[in-house]
C-alpha positions as CSV (number, residue, x, y, z in Angstrom):
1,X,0.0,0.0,0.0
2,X,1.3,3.5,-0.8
3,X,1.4,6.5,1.2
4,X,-1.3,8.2,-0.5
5,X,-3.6,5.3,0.0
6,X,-2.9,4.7,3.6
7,X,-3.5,8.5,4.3
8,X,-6.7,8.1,2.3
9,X,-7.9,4.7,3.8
10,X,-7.3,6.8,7.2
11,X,-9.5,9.7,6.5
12,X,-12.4,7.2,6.2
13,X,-12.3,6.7,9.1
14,X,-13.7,10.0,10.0
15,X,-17.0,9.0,8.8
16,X,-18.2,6.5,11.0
17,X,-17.3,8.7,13.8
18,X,-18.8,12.0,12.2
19,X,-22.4,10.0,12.1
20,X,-22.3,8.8,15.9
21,X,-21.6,12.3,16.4
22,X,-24.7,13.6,14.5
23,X,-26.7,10.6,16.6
24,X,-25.5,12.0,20.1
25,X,-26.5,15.7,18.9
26,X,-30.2,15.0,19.5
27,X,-29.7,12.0,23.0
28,X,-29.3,13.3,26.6
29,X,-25.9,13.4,28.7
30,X,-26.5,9.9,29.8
31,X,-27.3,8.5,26.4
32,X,-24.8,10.3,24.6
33,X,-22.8,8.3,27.3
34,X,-24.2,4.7,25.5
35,X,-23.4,5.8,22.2
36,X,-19.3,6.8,23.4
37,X,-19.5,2.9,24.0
38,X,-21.3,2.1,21.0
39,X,-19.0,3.2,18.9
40,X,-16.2,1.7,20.9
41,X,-17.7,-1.6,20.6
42,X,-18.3,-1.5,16.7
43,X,-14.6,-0.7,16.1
44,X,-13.8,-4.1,18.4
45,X,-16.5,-6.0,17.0
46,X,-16.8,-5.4,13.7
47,X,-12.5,-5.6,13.6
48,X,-12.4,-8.9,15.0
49,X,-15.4,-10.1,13.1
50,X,-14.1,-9.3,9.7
51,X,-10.8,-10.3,10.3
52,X,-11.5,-13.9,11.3
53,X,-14.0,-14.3,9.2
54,X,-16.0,-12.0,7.7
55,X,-12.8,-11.1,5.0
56,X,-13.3,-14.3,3.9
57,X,-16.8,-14.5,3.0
58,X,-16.8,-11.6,1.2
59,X,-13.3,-11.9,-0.9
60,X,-12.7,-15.6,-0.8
61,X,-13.7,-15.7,-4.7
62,X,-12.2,-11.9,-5.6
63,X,-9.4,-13.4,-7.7
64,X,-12.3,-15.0,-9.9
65,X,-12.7,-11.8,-11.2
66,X,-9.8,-9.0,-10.5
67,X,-6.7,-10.4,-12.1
68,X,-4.6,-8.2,-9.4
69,X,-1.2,-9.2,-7.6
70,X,-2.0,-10.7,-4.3
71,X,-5.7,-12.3,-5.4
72,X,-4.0,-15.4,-7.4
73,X,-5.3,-17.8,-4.4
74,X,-8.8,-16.2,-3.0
75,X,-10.8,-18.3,-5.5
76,X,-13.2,-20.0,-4.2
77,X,-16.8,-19.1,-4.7
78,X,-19.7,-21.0,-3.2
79,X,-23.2,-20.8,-5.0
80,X,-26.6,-22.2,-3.9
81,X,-27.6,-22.8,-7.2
82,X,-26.4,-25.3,-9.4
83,X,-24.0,-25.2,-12.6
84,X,-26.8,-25.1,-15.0
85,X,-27.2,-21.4,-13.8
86,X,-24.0,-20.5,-15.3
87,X,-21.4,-18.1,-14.0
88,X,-21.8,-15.4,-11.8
89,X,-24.6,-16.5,-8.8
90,X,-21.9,-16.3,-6.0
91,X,-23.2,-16.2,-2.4
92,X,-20.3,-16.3,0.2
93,X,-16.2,-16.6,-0.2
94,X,-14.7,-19.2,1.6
95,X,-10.7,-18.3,1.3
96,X,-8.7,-16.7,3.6
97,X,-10.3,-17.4,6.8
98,X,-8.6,-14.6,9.5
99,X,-6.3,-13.2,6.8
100,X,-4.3,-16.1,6.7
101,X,-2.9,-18.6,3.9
102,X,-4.5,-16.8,0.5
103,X,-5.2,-13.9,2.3
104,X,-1.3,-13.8,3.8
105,X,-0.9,-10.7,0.8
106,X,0.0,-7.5,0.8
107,X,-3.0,-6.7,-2.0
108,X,-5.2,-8.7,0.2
109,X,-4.1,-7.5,3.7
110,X,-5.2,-3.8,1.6
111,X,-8.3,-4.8,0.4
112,X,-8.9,-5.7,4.3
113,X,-8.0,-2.7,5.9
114,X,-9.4,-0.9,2.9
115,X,-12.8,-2.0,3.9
116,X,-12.4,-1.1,7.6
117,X,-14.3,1.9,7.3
118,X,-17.1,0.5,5.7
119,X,-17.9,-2.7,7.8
120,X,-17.5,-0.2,11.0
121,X,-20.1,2.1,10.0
122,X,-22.7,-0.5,8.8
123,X,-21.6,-2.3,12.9
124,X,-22.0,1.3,14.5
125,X,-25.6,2.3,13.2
126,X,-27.5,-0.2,14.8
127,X,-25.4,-0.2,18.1
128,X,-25.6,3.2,18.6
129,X,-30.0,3.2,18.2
130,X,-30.0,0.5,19.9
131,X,-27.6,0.7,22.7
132,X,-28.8,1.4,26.7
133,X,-32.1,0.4,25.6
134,X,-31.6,-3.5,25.1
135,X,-29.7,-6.3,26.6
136,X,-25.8,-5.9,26.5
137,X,-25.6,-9.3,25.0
138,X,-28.5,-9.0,22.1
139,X,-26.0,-5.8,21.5
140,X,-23.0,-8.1,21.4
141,X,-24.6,-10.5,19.2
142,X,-25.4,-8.0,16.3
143,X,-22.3,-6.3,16.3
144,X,-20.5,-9.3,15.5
145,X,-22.7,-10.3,13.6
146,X,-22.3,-7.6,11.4
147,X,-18.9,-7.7,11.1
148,X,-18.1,-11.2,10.2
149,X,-21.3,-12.2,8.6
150,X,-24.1,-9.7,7.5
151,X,-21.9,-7.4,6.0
152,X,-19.2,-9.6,4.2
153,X,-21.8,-11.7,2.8
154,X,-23.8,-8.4,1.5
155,X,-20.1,-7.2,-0.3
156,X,-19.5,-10.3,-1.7
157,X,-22.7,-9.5,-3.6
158,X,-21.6,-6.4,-4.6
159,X,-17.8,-6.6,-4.8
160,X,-17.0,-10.4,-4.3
161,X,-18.1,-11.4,-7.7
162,X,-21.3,-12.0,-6.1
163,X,-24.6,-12.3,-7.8
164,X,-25.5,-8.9,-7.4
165,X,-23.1,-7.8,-9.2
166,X,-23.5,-10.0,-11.9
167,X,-26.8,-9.0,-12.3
168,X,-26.0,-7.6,-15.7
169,X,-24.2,-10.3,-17.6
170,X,-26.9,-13.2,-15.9
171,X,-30.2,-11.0,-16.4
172,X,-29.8,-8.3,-18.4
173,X,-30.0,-5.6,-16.0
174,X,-28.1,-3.1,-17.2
175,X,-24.8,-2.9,-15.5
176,X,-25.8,-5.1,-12.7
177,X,-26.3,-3.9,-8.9
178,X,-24.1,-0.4,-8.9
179,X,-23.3,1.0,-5.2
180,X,-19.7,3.1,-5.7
181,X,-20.5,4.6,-2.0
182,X,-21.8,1.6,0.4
183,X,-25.5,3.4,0.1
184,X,-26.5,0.2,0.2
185,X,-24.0,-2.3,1.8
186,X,-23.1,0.1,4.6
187,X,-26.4,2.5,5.5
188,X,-29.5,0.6,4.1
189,X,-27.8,-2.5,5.8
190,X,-27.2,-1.4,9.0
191,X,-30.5,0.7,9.2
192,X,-32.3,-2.7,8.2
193,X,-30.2,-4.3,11.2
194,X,-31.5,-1.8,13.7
195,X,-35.3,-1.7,12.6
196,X,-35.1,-5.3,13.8
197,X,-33.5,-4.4,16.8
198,X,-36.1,-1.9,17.4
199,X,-38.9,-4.7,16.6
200,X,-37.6,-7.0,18.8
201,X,-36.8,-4.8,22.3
202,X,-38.6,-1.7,22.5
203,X,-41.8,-0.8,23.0
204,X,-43.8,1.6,20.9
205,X,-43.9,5.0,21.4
206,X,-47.1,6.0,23.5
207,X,-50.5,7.5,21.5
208,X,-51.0,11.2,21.6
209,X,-53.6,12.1,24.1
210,X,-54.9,14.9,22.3
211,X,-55.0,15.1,18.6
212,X,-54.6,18.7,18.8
213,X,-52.2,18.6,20.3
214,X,-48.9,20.6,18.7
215,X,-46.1,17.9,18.2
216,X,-42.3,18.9,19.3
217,X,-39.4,19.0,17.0
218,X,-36.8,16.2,18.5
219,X,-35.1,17.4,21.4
220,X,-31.5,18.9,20.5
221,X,-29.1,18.5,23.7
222,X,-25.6,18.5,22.5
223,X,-25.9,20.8,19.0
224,X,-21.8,21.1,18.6
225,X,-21.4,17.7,18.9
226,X,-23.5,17.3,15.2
227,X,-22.1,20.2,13.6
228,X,-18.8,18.5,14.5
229,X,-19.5,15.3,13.0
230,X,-21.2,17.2,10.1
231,X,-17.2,18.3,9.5
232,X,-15.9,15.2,10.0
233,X,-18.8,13.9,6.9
234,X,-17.3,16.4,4.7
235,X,-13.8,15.4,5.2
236,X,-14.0,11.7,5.2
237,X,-16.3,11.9,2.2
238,X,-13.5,12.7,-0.1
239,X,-11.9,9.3,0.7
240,X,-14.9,7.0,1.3
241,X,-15.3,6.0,-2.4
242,X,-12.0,6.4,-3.7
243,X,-10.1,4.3,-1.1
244,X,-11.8,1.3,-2.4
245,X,-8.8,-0.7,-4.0
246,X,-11.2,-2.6,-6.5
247,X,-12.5,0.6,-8.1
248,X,-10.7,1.4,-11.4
249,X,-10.1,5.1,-10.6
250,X,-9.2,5.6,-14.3
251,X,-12.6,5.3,-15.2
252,X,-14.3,8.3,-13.2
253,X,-13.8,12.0,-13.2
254,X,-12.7,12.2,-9.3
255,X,-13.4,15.8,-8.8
256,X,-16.7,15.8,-10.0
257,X,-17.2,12.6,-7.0
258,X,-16.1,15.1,-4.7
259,X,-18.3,17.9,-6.1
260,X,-21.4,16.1,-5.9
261,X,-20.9,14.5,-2.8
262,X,-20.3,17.9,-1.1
263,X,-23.8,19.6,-3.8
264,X,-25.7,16.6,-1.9
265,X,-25.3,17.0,1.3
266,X,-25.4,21.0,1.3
267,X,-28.9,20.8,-0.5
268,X,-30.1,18.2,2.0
269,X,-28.9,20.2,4.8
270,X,-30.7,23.7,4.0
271,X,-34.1,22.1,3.4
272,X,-34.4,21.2,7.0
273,X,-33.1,24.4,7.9
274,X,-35.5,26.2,5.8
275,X,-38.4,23.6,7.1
276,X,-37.9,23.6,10.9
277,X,-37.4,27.8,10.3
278,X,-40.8,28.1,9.1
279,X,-42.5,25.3,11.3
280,X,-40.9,26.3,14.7
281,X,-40.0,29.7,14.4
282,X,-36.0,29.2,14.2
283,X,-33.8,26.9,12.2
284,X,-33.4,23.6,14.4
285,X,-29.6,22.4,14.3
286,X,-30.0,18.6,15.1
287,X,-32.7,18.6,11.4
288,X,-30.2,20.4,9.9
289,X,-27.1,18.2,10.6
290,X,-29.1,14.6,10.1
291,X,-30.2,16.3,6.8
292,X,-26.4,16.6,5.5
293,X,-25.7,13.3,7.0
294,X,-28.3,11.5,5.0
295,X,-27.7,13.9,1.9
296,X,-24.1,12.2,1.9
297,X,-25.6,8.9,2.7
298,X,-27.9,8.7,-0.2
299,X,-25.0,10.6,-2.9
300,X,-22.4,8.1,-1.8
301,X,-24.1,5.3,-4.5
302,X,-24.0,7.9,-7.5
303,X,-21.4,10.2,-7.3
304,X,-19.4,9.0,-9.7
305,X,-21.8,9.1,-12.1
306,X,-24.4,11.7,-12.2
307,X,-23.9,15.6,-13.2
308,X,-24.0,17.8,-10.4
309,X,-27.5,19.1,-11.1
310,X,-28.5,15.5,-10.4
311,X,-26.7,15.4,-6.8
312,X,-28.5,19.1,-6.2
313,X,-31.9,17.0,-7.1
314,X,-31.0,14.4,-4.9
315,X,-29.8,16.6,-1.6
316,X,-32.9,18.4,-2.2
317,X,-35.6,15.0,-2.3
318,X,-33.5,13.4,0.7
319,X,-33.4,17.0,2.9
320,X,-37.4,17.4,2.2
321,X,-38.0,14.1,3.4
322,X,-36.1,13.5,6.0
323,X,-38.0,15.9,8.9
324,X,-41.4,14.6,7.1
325,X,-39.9,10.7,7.5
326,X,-38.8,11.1,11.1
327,X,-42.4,12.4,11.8
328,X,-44.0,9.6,10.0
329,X,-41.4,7.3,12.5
330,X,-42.0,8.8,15.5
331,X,-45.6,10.1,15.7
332,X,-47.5,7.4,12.9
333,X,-46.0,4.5,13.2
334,X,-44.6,4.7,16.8
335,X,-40.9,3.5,16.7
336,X,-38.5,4.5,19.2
337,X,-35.9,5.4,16.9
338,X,-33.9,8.8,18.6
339,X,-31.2,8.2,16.7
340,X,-33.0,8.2,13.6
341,X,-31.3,5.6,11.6
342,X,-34.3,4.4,9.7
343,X,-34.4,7.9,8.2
344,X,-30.8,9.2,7.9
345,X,-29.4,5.4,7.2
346,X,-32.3,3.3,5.6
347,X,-34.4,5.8,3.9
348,X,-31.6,7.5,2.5
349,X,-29.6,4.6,1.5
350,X,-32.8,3.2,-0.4
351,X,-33.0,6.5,-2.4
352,X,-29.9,6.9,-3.4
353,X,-29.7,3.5,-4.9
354,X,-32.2,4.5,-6.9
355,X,-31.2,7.9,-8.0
356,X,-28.5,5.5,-10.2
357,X,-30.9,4.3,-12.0
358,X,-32.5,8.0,-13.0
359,X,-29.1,10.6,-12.8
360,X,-26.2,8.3,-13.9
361,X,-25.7,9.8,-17.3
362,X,-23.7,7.4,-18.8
363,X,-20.2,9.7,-19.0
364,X,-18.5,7.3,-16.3
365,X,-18.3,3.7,-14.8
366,X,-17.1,1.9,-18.4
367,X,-16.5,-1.7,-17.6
368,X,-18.5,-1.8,-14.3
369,X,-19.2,-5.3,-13.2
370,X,-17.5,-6.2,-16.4
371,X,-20.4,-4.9,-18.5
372,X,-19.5,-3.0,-21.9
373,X,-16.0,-2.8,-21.2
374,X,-15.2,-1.5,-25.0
375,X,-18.7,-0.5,-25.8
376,X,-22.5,-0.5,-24.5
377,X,-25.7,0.0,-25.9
378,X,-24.0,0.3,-29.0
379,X,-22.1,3.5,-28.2
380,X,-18.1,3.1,-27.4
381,X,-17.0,4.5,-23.7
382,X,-20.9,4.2,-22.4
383,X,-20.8,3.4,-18.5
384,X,-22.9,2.9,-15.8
385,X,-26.6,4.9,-17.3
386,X,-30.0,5.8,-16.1
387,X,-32.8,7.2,-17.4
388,X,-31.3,11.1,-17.8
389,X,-28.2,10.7,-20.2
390,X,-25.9,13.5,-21.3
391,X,-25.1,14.2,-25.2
392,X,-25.8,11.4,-27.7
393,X,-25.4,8.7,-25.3
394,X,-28.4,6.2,-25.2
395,X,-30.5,5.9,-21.9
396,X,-30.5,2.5,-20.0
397,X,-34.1,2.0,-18.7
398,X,-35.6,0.7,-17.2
399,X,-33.3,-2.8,-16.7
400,X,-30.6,-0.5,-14.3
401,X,-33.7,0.8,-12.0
402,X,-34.7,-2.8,-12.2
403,X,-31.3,-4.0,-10.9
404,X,-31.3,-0.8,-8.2
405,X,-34.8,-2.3,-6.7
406,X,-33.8,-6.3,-6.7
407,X,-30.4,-4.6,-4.6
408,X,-32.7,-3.0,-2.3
409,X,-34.7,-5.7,-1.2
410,X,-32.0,-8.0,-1.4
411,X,-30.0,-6.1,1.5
412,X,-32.7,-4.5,3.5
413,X,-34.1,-8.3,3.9
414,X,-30.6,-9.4,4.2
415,X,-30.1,-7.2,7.1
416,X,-33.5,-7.2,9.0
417,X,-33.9,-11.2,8.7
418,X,-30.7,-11.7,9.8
419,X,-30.2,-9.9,13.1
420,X,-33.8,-10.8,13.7
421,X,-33.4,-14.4,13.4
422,X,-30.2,-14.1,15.6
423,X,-31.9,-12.4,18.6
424,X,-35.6,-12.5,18.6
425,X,-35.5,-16.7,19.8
426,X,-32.8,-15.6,22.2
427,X,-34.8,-12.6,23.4
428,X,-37.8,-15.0,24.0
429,X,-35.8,-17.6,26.0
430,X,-34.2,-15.1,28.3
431,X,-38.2,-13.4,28.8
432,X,-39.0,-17.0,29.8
433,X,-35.9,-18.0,32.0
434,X,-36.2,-14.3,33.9
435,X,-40.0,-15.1,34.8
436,X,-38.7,-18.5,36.2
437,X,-36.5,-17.1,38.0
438,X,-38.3,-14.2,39.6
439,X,-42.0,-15.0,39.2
440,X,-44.3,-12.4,39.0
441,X,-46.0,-12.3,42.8
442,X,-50.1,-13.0,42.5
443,X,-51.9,-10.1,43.8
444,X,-53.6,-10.5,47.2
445,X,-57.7,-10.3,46.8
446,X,-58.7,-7.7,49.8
447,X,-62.7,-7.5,50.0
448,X,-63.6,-4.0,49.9
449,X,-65.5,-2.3,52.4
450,X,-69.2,-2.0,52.5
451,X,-70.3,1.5,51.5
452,X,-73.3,3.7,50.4
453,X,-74.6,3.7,46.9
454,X,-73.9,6.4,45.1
455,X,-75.9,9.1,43.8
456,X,-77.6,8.5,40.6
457,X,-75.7,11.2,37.9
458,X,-77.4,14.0,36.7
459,X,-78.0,14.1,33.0
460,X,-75.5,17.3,33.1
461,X,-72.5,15.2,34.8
462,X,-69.4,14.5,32.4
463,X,-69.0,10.7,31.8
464,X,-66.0,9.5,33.4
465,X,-63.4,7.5,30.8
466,X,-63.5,3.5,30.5
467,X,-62.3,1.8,34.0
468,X,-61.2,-1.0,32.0
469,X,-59.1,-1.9,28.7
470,X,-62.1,-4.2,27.7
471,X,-64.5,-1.3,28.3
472,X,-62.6,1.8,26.4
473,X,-62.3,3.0,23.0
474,X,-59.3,2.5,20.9
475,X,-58.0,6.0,21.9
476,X,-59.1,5.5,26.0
477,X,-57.3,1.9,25.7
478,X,-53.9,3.2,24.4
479,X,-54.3,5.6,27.8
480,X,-55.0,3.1,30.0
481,X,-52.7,0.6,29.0
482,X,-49.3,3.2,29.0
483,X,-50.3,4.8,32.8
484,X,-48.2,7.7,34.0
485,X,-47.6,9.1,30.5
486,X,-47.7,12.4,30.3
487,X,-47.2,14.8,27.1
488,X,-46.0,17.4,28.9
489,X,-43.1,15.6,31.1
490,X,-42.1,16.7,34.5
491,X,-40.9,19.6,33.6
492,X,-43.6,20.9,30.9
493,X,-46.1,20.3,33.6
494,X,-44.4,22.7,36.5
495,X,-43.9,25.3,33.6
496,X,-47.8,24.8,32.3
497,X,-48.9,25.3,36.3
C-alpha cells in the first residue's frame, strides 16, 4: 500500500465517527454516554469479526474476477444454485479465513484494511439506536454479527463477484447492482439491522392524548457535537469512495465525485433548515445536521456518475424528506428510533440506490461489473446509465432501475432477517428463563368495604373515561394501557402550572 492510499484509507475513518456524532447531537448526557460505547464496541467487533472471518466471506472468490497481484489464491466461490445457472450467482467466499494462507498478501491484507471503514459504520448504526435500551448481550450479538457475517456476505454480492453484481451479464439488467459509495451495503444494511432491533426490544412510542395537540421538533441537547460530525462527513467523504482498491479510478472523473458528494449534502442540509425555520420559528440544528448526513448517505451510490444538477436534485428530495420521514417514524407509526437511523441510514440509502438508476448519465463507470468494457448500448465508452443521459449517449431503462430495486430488497431483507433471526429466539428464551426465576407475585384479593350507593348522575354530569381496557375505546385503551404518561413531562407540567 502507498502512502497516499494509507493517508486516504485513514480519512475514512472519519466518517463512522462524524455519524455517531450527529446521533449524540439529538440523545441526553446519559445517552450520549451509550453511544461513546457504542462506537467503541463496533470498532472491536466489527474488527475482529471481519478479520477472522468476515474477510473471507466476502473476498474468498475476488481473484475470480480481479486479475490483481495478491488475489491469485482467493478463488473459491460457493453458490446455492447449481452449474446449470452458469457463471456469476456467487453467495459467500470461503478463502482466507482470518487473513491467513491466500489472504497472507500485501494486495489482500489492503483490500482488508481498505474495507475497515465501511464494515465499521454499517456495525455502529445499529449499536448506537440500539444501545442502553436492550440487553448488553442482544448488542453483542449484532455487532459481530455484522462484522463477520451480514456485511461480508452483503459485499460479496456487490464486490465479491457476487450475484449482485452479476446482475447484468446473468439477467440483463443493465450494468448489474451499482453501489460506488456503500448506500446500500453500509447504510441501508445497517438501518435494516437496527429496525429489527427496534422490533424486537422496545416498545412503541405512547398514543397522543390529544389530537390537537402541537407535536415537538426532536429534542437537540448537545448541538456542537453534530455540527462537529457534520465536519468530519465532509472530510472523510472525499476518501470514502475512492479508497476502495477494486475501483478502477481511471474510469471516473474524481473531482466531479467530490463535487457532488459535497452539492448533496449542502442541499439536504438547507431544506431542514429552511423547514424547521418556518414550522418552529428558528432553524433547528439537530434537522439540519441529520439532513447533511443522509444527503451524503444517499449521494455516496451515485457520485461517480451523475452531473452535479443530479446530486442538487438528490440533496434536495432526501433533505425534504427526511423531517417529514422522522415524523412519520416517530408520531405514525410509533418507533423508538432517537437516533434516527431508519431515516438518515435506511431511507436515505434506499434513495440513493435509486437515484442510479434516474441521474447516472452514462459519461462514467465503463467496464462496471464487467459490462461494456469496449462499448454498451452500441455507443463506445458508455458506463454505468439511467434514465437522464448526457449528449448522444443512449439511456438504459428501465433494466438499471430494475437491478437498483432487486439490490434494495436483497440487503434491506438481508439485514433485517438476519439480526432478527439471531436475537428475537434468544430474546424470548431469556423473557422466559427471567420469569422462572423471579415469578411475577399473584396479587392478594382484599374484600372492599361495604359502602353507600352512590348518587344517581345528573343528565349534566361529564362521563367519566372506561375503567377497564375491555370497556374503552381504541383512543381511552392506548391511555390506560401506558399509565403515567404524560405529554408534557415533568418539567412541561411545573412550567404549564
Amino acid at each position: 500500500m502507498s502512502e497516499i492510499a494509507l493517508v486516504t484509507v485513514s480519512l475514512a475513518f472519519l466518517m463512522p465517527l462524524g455519524y455517531v456524532l450527529i446521533a449524540a447531537g439529538g440523545l441526553s448526557e446519559e445517552r450520549a454516554r451509550y453511544v461513546a460505547l457504542s462506537l467503541l464496541a463496533a470498532m472491536g467487533l466489527a474488527v475482529l469479526g471481519y478479520v477472522a472471518i468476515g474477510f473471507a466471506l466476502q473476498f474468498g472468490g475476488v481473484g475470480l474476477i480481479h486479475e490483481r497481484p495478491g488475489y491469485e489464491e482467493l478463488i473459491w466461490e460457493w453458490s446455492a444454485l447449481g452449474a446449470m445457472w452458469g457463471k456469476g450467482w456467487g453467495m459467500a467466499g470461503l478463502a482466507g479465513w482470518g487473513l491467513a494462507d491466500a489472504a497472507a498478501t500485501a494486495g489482500a491484507i489492503t483490500l482488508a484494511f481498505a474495507n475497515l471503514p465501511w464494515v465499521i459504520t454499517a456495525t455502529a448504526i445499529p449499536l448506537v439506536s440500539l444501545r442502553g435500551r436492550i440487553p448488553a448481550w442482544a448488542a453483542g450479538l449484532i455487532g459481530l454479527l455484522m462484522g463477520a457475517v451480514i456485511f461480508p456476505l452483503a459485499g460479496n454480492w456487490i464486490w465479491g463477484g457476487g450475484w449482485l453484481a452479476n446482475l447484468g451479464n446473468n439477467l440483463g439488467l443493465g450494468h448489474g447492482f451499482v453501489d460506488a459509495g456503500g448506500s446500500g451495503q453500509v447504510h441501508l444494511l445497517g438501518a435494516a439491522a437496527a429496525l429489527a432491533g427496534i422490533l424486537v426490544f422496545t416498545s412503541r412510542r405512547p398514543r397522543r392524548t390529544k389530537a390537537d395537540e402541537q407535536i415537538p421538533l426532536p429534542p437537540v441537547h448537545l448541538p456542537i457535537l453534530a455540527v462537529v460530525g457534520a465536519g468530519f462527513l465532509l472530510v472523510g467523504s472525499l476518501a470514502w469512495t475512492v479508497s476502495n482498491p477494486l475501483i478502477d479510478l481511471r474510469t471516473l472523473n474524481l473531482p466531479l465525485l467530490a463535487l457532488n458528494g459535497i452539492l448533496a449534502a449542502a442541499a439536504a442540509c438547507m431544506l431542514p433548515l429552511i423547514f424547521t425555520w418556518f414550522l418552529a420559528g428558528t432553524p433547528d440544528p439537530l434537522m439540519a445536521t441529520r439532513g447533511f448526513a443522509a444527503g451524503a448517505v444517499a449521494v455516496a451510490a451515485s457520485a461517480p456518475f451523475i452531473p452535479p444538477m443530479g446530486a442538487l436534485a438528490i440533496g434536495a428530495a432526501v433533505g425534504l424528506l427526511i423531517p417529514l420521514a422522522i415524523f412519520l417514524v416517530d408520531h405514525v407509526l410509533r418507533w423508538d428510533d432517537p437516533t434516527a437511523a431508519l431515516t438518515v441510514h435506511g431511507l436515505a440509502g434506499a434513495l440513493g440506490l435509486l437515484a442510479v438508476g434516474i441521474f447516472a448519465d452514462g459519461r462514467a463507470g465503463q467496464g462496471w461489473n464487467a459490462i461494456g468494457i469496449e462499448s454498451y448500448l452500441g455507443m463506445a465508452r458508455q458506463g454505468v446509465t439511467g434514465a437522464l443521459v448526457s449528449g448522444i449517449l443512449k439511456p438504459d431503462w428501465p433494466t438499471q432501475m430494475q437491478a437498483q430495486l432487486v439490490g434494495i430488497a436483497a440487503l434491506a431483507l438481508l439485514g433485517f432477517f438476519a439480526a432478527w433471526l439471531a436475537t428475537a429466539p434468544l430474546a424470548v428464551v431469556f423473557r422466559l428463563l427471567g420469569r422462572m426465576i423471579h415469578p411475577t407475585p399473584s396479587a392478594t384479593v382484599i374484600p372492599a368495604p361495604a359502602v353507600a350507593a352512590a348518587p344517581a348522575a345528573t343528565p349534566s354530569a361529564v362521563a367519566e373515561p372506561a375503567a377497564t381496557v375491555a370497556d374503552a375505546t381504541p383512543d381511552e385503551a392506548d391511555s390506560i394501557a401506558t399509565p403515567g404518561f404524560d405529554v408534557l413531562g415533568a418539567h412541561g407540567a411545573e412550567a404549564a402550572a
